[in-house]
N, C-alpha and C positions, 0 to 999 in steps of 0.2 A: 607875301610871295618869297622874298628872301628865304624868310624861316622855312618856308617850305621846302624850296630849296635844297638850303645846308641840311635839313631832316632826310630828304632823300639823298643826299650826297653821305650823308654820315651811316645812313640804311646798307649803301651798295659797300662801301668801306671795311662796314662790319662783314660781309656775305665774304666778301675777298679774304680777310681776315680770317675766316673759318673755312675758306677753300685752302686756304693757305696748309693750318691744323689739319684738315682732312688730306693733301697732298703729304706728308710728312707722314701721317701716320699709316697712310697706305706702303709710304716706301718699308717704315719699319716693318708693318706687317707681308708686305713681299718678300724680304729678308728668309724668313723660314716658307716649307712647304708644307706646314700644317697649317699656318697661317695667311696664305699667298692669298685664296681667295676671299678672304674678309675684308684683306688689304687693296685688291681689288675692284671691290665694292664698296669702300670708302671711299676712293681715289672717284671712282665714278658721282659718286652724291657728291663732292665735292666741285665736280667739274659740274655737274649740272646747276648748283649752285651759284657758280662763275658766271652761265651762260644765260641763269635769268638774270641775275644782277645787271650783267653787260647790257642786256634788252631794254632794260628801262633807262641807261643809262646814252642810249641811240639817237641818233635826231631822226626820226621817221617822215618827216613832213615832203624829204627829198628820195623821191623812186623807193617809199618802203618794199614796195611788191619784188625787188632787185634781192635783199637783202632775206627776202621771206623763201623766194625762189632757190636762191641759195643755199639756205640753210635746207630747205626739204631736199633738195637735191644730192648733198655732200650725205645727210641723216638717211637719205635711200641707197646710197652706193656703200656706205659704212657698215649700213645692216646686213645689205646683201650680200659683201664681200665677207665680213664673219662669219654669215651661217651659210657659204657657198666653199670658201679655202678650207682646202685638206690639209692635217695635220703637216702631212710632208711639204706642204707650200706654203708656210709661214713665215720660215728665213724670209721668203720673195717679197710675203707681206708688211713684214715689217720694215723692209727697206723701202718697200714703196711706201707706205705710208710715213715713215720718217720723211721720205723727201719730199713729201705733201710737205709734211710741217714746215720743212727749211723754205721751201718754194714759197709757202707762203708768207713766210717771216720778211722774205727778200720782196714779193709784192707788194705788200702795206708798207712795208721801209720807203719804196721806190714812188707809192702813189703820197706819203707823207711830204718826201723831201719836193716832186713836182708841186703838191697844193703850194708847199712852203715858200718855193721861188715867189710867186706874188706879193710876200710879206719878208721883206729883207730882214725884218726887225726878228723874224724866228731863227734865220741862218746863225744862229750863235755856234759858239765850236763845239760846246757839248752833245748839240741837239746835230747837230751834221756831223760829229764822231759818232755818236750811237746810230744814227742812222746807214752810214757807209760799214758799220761792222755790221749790222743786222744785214745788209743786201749783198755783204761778199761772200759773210761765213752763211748765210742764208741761201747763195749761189752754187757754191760748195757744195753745202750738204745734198740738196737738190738732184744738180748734177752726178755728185758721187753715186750718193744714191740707187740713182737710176742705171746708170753702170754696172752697182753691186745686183741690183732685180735683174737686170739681162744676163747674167754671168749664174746665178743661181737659177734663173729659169730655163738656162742651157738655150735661150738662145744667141748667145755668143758664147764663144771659148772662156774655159771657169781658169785655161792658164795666165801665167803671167805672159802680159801683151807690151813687151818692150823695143826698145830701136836707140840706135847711135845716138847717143848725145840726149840721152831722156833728161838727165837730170841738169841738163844746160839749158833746155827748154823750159823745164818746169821754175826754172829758179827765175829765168828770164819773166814771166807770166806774173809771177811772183813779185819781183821789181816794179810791174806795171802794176799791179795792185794797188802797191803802194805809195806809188810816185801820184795813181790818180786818187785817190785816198787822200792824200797830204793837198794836192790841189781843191778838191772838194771841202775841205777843215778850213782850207784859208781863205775860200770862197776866190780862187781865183780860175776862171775859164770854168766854169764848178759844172756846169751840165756836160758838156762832151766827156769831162774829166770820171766824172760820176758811171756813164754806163760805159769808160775805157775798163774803169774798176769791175764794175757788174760784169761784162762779156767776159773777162780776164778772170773772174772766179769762178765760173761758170764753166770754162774751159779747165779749166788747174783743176776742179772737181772730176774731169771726164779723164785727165792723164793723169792723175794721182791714185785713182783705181785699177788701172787699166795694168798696172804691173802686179795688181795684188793676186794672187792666187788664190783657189779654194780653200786650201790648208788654214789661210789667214783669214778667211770671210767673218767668223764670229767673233774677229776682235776688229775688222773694221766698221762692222754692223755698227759697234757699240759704241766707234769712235765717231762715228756718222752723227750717232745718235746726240751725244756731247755737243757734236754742230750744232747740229738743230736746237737744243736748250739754250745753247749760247744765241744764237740768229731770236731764237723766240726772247728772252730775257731784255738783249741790246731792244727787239721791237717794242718791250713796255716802257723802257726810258722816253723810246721818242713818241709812243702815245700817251705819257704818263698812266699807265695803265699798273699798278701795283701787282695784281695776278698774275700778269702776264712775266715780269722781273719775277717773282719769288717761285711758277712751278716752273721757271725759262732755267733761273738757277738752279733747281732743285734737280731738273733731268740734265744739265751739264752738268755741276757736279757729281750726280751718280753713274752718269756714263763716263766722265772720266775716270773715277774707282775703276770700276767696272773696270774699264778699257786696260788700266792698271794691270788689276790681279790680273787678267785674262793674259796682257803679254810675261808675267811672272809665272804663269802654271804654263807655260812653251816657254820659259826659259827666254825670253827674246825683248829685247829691246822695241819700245812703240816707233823708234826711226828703222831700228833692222827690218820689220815689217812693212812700212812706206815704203822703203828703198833696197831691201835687200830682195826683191823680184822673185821668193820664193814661194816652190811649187812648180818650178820648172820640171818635168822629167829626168831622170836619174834613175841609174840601173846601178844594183852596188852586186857584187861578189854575193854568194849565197853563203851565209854561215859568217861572212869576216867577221873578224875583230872579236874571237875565241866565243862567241854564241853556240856553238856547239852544233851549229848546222851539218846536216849530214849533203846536202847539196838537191836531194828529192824531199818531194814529202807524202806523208800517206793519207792513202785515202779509205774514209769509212763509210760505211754503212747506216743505215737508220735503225738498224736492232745492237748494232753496236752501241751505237749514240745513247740508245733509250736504256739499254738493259745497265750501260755506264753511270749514266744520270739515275734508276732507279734504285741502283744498290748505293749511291753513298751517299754521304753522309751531309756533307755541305757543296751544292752548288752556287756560283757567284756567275751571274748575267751579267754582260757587258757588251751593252746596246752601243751602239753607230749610226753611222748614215744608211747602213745597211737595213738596217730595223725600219727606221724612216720611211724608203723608199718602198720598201714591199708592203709598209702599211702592215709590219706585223708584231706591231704593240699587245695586241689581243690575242694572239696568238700565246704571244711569249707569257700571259699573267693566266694563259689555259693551263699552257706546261708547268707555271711555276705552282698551280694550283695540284694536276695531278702530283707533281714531285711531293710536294708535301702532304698529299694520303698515304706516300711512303715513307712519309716518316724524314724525308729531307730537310735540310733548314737548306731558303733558298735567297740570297741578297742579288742587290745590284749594285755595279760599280760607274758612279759614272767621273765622266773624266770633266772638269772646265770645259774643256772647245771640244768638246765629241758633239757632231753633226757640222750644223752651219749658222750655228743661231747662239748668243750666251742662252744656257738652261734647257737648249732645248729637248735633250731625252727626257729631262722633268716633265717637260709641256706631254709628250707622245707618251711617257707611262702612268702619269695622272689620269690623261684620257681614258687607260682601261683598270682607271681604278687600283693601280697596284698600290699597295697601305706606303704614307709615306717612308715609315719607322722602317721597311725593309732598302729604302736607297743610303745610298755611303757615299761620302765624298772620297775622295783618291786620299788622301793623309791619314781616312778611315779605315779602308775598304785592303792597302796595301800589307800592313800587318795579319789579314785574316789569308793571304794568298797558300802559305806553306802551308797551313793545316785543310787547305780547301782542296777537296778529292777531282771537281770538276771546273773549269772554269768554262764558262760558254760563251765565248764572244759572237756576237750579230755584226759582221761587218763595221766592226772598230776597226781601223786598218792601221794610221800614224799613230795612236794613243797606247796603242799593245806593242810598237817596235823595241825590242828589246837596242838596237842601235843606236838607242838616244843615250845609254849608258855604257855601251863596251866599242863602238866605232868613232873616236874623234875625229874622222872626215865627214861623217854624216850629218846633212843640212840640218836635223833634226836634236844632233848632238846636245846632252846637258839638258831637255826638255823633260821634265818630271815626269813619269807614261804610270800605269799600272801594274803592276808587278804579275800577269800572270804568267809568265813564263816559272816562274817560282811553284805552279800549282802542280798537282800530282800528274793531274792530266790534265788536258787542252784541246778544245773540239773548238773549229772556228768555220761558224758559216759564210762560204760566200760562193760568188756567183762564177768566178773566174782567179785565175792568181794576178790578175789587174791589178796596180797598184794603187793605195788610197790616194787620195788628194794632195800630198805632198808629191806626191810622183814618184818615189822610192819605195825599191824591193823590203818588204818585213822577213828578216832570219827568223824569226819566232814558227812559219811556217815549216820550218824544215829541223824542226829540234824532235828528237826521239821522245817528247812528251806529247808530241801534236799533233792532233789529224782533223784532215779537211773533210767537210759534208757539202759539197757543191751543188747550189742549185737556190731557184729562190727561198728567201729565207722566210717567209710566210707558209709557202707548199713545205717545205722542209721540216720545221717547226710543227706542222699539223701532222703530220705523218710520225713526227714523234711523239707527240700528243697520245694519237693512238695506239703505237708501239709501245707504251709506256701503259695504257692503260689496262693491254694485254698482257701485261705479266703477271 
């Protein structure tokens, strides 16, 4: 029986092992967008690998039906919510489901340390430090979260939500943490001390978002996400679970990358973001800071637009939340399609944090099939602006501010945008002169290279379609 045993203990070790290899090589292969979805579907045989290993690895003898019930249940919400969310509501989903993960990291941490109390001899400081990090940064995430899917569902306000003395509160929250943290490590008063920590994370996760603005939602997504890897990783030490440490470490440390580049392509500091409450509303002057604003802007046409777009030479698309929201991805790969029986060469530009999500114009133009080899990253995509006859922006609004290089008062100042103010022409769809998600006026509207095509950008987009086709 032993042999048996260590035979099946050395069985599941190796499965882990090769979830491990399969996590890794998915990331690499997520890395590029020729290769995102092979990477994809490794990532997944790997987790399904995990999840029989783990099964046999179960004591079933106590309430298996609890355990069976669950897993059908979580595998029916999972499928349904995949193939029911629309493109545009995926920021929402990934936040919810990140903060599944953290929730649940801070669950099992919490039901570990209660079995644990009965056995004083498990209370060692390792196994009650990795347990109180898994249930605070596991509370956090959770929490945050959940905050960040309220705010991109629009049912709460997407601005920053601040008040006197935020950061005297948060720091205070902060202190309890840790005070019941350190009580919990020493095992002294350890249970009240234990959920002073939990409740106190849980909160600091609900007002550490609550300042964040739209403009920043795709770098706290990502920061969230770091949570949650980390909350999941600390939960394999205290279950000695190996898989759970190595894909825990593997999505903290790519979500902090991640989290990284994302506040370096906004030019912004990851505490300026926490703490600087930007996205507040702001009106700037039309034209300051020598953008060459004329103080109006014009407006065009859709035989304008089309007969523009058909005679030249290179157009560059440069999708937004606008694109997103109208759900007019297919649209946009119809036009890019007629342009080029004209004989157009037709790219996309996309920016790091354009939408609400890291990648997500990638996600929304994959869906209508546009060839990878035609998207550009912004260090690409910026060199081709002067020779490019058309630029078409879909409701990019903060990523095309010309502001962020010619206004040193502007929130957005210093933030690396794309260069189409540089293009010959400039046609920007959108719905209203509303300002994007940063809450500030874009000059770029009112430059003598620019003209507005107002209306949805989906209906918009079709009608030039056909405009275009009738030339």
């Amino acid at each position: 029986m032993p042999d048996a045993v260590s035979s099946q203990q050395l069985a599941i070790d190796f499965a882990y092992l090769v979830t491990g290899v399969c996590f890794i090589l998915g990331l690499r292969y997520l890395s590029n967008p020729k290769t995102a979805r092979l990477g994809n579907t490794i990532s997944m045989a790997g987790m399904a690998i995990a999840l029989i290993a783990t099964g046999f690895n179960l004591d079933f003898t106590a309430a298996w039906w609890i355990l069976l019930v669950g897993a059908g249940v979580g595998a029916a919400v999972g499928i349904y919510s995949a193939r029911a969310v629309k493109m545009t509501a995926m920021p929402q989903m990934v936040a919810l489901f990140n903060g599944a993960g953290g929730g649940a990291a801070a669950m099992v941490a919490t039901a570990e340390y209660l079995g644990a109390l009965d056995d004083p001899s498990r209370l060692t400081w390792d196994f009650t430090l990795a347990t109180v990090l898994s249930s605070v940064i596991g509370a956090i995430s959770f929490t945050g979260s959940i905050v960040a899917f309220l705010k991109l569902q629009e049912l709460m306000t997407g601005r920053p939500i601040t008040y006197p003395g935020q950061q005297v509160v948060n720091a205070l929250i902060a202190l309890a943490i840790v005070v019941g943290a350190g009580l919990v490590i020493a095992n002294y008063d350890a249970l009240p001390a234990y959920f002073v920590a939990l409740g106190a994370a849980a909160l600091l996760g609900v007002l550490f978002v609550l300042p964040i603005g739209g403009a920043d939602m795709p770098v706290i997504i990502s920061l969230l996400n770091s949570f949650t890897g980390l909350a999941a990783a600390m939960t394999g030490f205290v279950l000695g679970n190996n898989v759970l440490i190595i894909s825990g470490a593997l999505v903290g440390a790519s979500g902090t990358l991640l989290t990284t580049l994302m506040g370096k392509a906004m030019n912004r500091s990851i505490t300026n973001v926490l703490f600087g409450a930007f996205g507040s509303v702001q009106s700037s002057t039309a034209g300051e800071g020598g953008t060459g604003g004329s103080g109006t802007v014009r407006e065009a046409t859709v035989d304008d637009v089309a007969t523009m777009l058909a005679y030249a030479k290179q157009v560059v698309v440069v999708p937004g939340y606008g694109m997103a929201v109208a759900q007019a991805q297919h649209s946009v790969r119809e036009l890019a399609d007629q342009l080029e029986k004209h004989g157009v060469t037709v790219k996309y530009a996309i920016h790091p944090v354009a939408g609400r999500m890291p990648g997500h114009m990638n996600v929304l133009l994959a869906e209508a099939n546009v060839p990878y080899p035609a998207l550009y990253d912004m260090e690409d995509i910026n060199p081709e602006f002067p020779r490019t006859d058309v630029a078409l922006i879909i409701g990019a609004n903060d990523v095309t501010n010309p502001a962020a290089r010619n206004v040193p008062s502007s929130p957005i100042y210093g933030m690396p945008i794309l260069d189409v103010d540089k293009s010959h022409n400039v046609v920007v769809l959108k719905r209203s002169m509303k300002p994007g998600f940063a809450g500030i006026d874009n000059p770029l509207y009112e430059l003598p290279n620019t003209m507005m095509l107002f209306g949805d950008a989906k209906s918009s987009i079709d009608k030039l379609v056909g405009a275009v086709k009738a030339l």
